[in-house]
N, C-alpha and C positions, 0 to 999 in steps of 0.2 A: 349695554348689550353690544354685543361686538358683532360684525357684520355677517359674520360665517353663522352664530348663532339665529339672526335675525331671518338667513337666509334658510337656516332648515327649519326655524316655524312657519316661514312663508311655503315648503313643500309640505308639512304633515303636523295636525295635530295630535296631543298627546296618545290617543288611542290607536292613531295610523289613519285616521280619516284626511281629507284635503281639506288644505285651506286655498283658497280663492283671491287672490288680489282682487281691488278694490278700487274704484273711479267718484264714489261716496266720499265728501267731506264729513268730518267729524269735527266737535268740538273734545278737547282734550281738558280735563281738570283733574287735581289731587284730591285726594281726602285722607288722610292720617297716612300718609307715608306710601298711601298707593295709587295707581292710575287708572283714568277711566274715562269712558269718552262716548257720548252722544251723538250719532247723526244728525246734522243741521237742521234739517227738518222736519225733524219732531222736537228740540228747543223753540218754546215759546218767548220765553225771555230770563234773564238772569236780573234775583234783586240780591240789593248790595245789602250783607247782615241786618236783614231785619228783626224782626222781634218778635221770637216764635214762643209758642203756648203750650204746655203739656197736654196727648191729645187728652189725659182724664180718665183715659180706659185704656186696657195692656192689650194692645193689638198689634200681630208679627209685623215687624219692619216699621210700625212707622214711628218716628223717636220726635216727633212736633205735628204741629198745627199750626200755617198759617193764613193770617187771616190778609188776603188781598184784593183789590177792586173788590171790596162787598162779597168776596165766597174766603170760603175755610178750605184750603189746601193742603191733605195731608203730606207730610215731608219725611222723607225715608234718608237715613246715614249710611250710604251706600256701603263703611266698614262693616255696617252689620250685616248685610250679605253674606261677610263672612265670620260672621258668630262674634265679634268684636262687640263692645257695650256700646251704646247709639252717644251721639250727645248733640246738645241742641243750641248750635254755635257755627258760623259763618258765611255764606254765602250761599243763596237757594235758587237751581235754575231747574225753570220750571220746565217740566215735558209733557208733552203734549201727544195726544194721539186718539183714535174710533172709541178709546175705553175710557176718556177723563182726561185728567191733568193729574201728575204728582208734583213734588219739587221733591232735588236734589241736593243735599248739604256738601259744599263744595267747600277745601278752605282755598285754594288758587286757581284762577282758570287760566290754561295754558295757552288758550288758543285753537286757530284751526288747523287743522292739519288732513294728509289724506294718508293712509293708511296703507302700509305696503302690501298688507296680507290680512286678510279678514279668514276665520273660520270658526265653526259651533264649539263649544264651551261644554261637551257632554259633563264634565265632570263634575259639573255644579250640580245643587240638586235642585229639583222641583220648589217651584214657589221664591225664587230668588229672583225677578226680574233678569238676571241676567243671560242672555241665551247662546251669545258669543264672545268671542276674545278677537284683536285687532292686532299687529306688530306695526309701530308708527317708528320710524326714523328719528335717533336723537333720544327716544321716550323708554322704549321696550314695549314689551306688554301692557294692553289697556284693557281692562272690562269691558264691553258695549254692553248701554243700558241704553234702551229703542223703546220706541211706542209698542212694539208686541211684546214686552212684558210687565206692561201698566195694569192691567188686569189682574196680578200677583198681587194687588196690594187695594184697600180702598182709595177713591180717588176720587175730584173734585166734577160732578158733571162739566159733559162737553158744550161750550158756550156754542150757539145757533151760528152760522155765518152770516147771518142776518147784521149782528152786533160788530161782528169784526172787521165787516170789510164792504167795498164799495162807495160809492161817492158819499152819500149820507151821512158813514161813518168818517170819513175824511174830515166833512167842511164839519160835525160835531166837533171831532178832536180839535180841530184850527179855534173850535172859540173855546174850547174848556182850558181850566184851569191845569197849574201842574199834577192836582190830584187827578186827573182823567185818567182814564185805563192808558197803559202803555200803546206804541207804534209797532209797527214790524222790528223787527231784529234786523240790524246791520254792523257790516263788519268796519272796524276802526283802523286807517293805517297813519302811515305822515310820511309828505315827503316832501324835501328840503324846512322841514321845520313845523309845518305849518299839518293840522290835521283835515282828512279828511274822510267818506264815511262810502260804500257801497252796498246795498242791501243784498238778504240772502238770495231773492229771486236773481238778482242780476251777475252774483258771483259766481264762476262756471269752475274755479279750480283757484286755487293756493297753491305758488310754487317757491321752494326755499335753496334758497344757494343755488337757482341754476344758472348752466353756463349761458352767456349770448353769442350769439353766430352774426356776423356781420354781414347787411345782404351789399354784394356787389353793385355800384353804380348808384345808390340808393340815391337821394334826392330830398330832401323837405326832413319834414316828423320820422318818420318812418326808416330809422338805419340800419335796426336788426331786428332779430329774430330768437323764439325759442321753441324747445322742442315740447309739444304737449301730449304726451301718450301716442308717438308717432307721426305725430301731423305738426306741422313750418308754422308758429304765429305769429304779427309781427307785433313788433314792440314799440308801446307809445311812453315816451317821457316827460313828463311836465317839469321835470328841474333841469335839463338838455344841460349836463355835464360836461364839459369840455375833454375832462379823462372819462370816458364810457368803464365801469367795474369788469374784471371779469366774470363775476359771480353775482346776481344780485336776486333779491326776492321779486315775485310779480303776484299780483292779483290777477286773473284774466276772466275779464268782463263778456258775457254777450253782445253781440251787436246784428246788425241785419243784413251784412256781409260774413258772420261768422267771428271766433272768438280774438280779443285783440287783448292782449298781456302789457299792462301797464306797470312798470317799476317803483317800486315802494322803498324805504329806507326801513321801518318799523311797522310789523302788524300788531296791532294792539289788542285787548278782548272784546268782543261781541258788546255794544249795546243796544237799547230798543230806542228808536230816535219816531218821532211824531215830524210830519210833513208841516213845515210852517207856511201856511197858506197864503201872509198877508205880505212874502217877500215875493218880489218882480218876476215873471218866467226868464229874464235876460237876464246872464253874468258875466261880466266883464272878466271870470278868470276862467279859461279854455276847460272843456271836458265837464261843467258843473250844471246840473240838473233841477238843483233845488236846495233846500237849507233845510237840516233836518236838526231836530232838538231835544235834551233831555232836560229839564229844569233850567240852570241858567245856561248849561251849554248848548254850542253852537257847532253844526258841522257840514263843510260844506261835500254835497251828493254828487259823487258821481256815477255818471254811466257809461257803457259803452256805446248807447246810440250818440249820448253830447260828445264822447270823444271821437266819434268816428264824423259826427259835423264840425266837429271845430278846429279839428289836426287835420285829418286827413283829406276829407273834403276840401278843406281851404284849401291847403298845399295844393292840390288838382285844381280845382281854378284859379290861384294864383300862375303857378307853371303855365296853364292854357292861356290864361292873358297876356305873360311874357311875350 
């Protein structure tokens, strides 16, 4: 999609209504040749081709069944949305929302991304999940499938928060096995080599090829800056390059000063990672929070409260003790 294009679906949808720019991450995946993409959250998790079940009865949309942590998940081929034959093959990320759980037959997931221009989808019809259209940079046109179109479709009851969250369920997960219900959702990046992971609550924005601005006089951690939807953040590096890029991607983290944009080399796709309990609260590697895991892997957490204790603060009382 070329930029001029990109720009007059960002002023007007097909029918002349407005489309709205967007501060919403999405997650972006394919499915037979088209695009589509989920806001963060309402993705509960994404499982890797599992091993889905005919549902047994002809019901609109849904082209599987599957069966996970102990519930049957019905599973919708989002091609069929658009009249296409369903098929029941690839990668199922589950969504979430007040109406149930569906899953989505994905065959790539692209990633996150934010969205230049979000606006309504009249043209669709009733009963198709889908209720708007997105314009993402790099991608074109994406469908948005949201928790307010879960209710189109049968869906898995809503698990109690009881089950999902708070300490109980934590030190649970820390003893169970790999079969345990999945962790929160977090996002995967790597830099200088080495992987590591930040979750959805603590990710405030994805930004791809921006420029950095060098702050004058700067001092320690802290040498530039980038621009977030108008507002200066500064930029923390954990592989401190000796050539600084001019262009690089960031994650930008929350923190309790406000949002701090860490430099990434690769974002990777979304996994659900479990808190492993029985590793130390102390890391000998700067900005790391905790060790989160899928099966045999391993990844290490970070935040923007540990990077703004372990760069920035430092650097301040180091300088003060000079």
């Amino acid at each position: 999609m070329t930029a001029r294009l990109a720009a007059d679906m960002a002023a007007t949808t097909p029918d002349g209504g407005a489309v709205h720019p967007t501060e919403t991450p999405v997650l972006v995946f394919e499915r037979r040749g088209q695009s589509f993409c989920c806001p963060t959250a309402d993705v509960l998790e994404i499982v890797e081709e599992p091993a889905l079940d005919q549902p047994g009865y002809p019901t609109p949309l849904v082209a599987a069944v599957l069966l996970h942590n102990g519930c049957f998940i019905p599973v919708v081929d989002p091609a069929n949305l658009f009249d296409q034959p369903p098929e029941r093959r690839g990668d199922v990320i589950l969504l979430h929302g007040p109406a149930g759980t569906v899953g989505l037959l994905a065959d790539s997931v692209l990633g996150f991304r934010n969205p230049t221009a979000l606006g309504p989808a009249p043209w669709i019809p009733p009963g198709r999940m889908c209720r708007s259209a997105a314009v993402i940079e790099g991608i074109g046109r994406a469908f948005v499938l949201a928790a307010d179109g879960i209710g189109d479709v049968p869906s898995a009851p809503t698990a109690p928060p009881s089950a999902t969250s708070g300490p109980a369920a934590a030190s649970k997960e820390a003893e169970e096995t790999d079969g345990a219900p999945a962790g929160p959702m977090h996002l995967i990046f790597t830099i200088a080599g080495r992987s590591f992971a930040a979750s959805y609550a603590d990710v405030r924005r994805i930004l791809y090829r921006q420029r950095l601005f060098r702050v004058p006089g700067a001092v320690g951690r802290v040498r530039c800056a980038v621009e977030v939807i108008g507002a200066v953040v500064p930029v923390l590096d954990l592989a401190e390059p000796e050539i600084l890029p001019e262009r690089a991607d960031f994650v930008v983290l929350s923190s309790s000063v406000g949002p701090l944009a860490l430099r990434v080399d690769v974002i990777l796709r979304p996994l659900s990672l479990r808190r492993d309990a029985t590793d130390p609260e102390w890391f000998p590697s700067p900005g790391i929070a905790g060790i989160g895991r899928q099966n045999d892997q391993a990844f290490s957490v970070i935040t923007g409260e540990a990077l703004l204790r372990d760069l920035v603060n430092a650097d301040a009382a180091r300088q003060a003790g000079a």
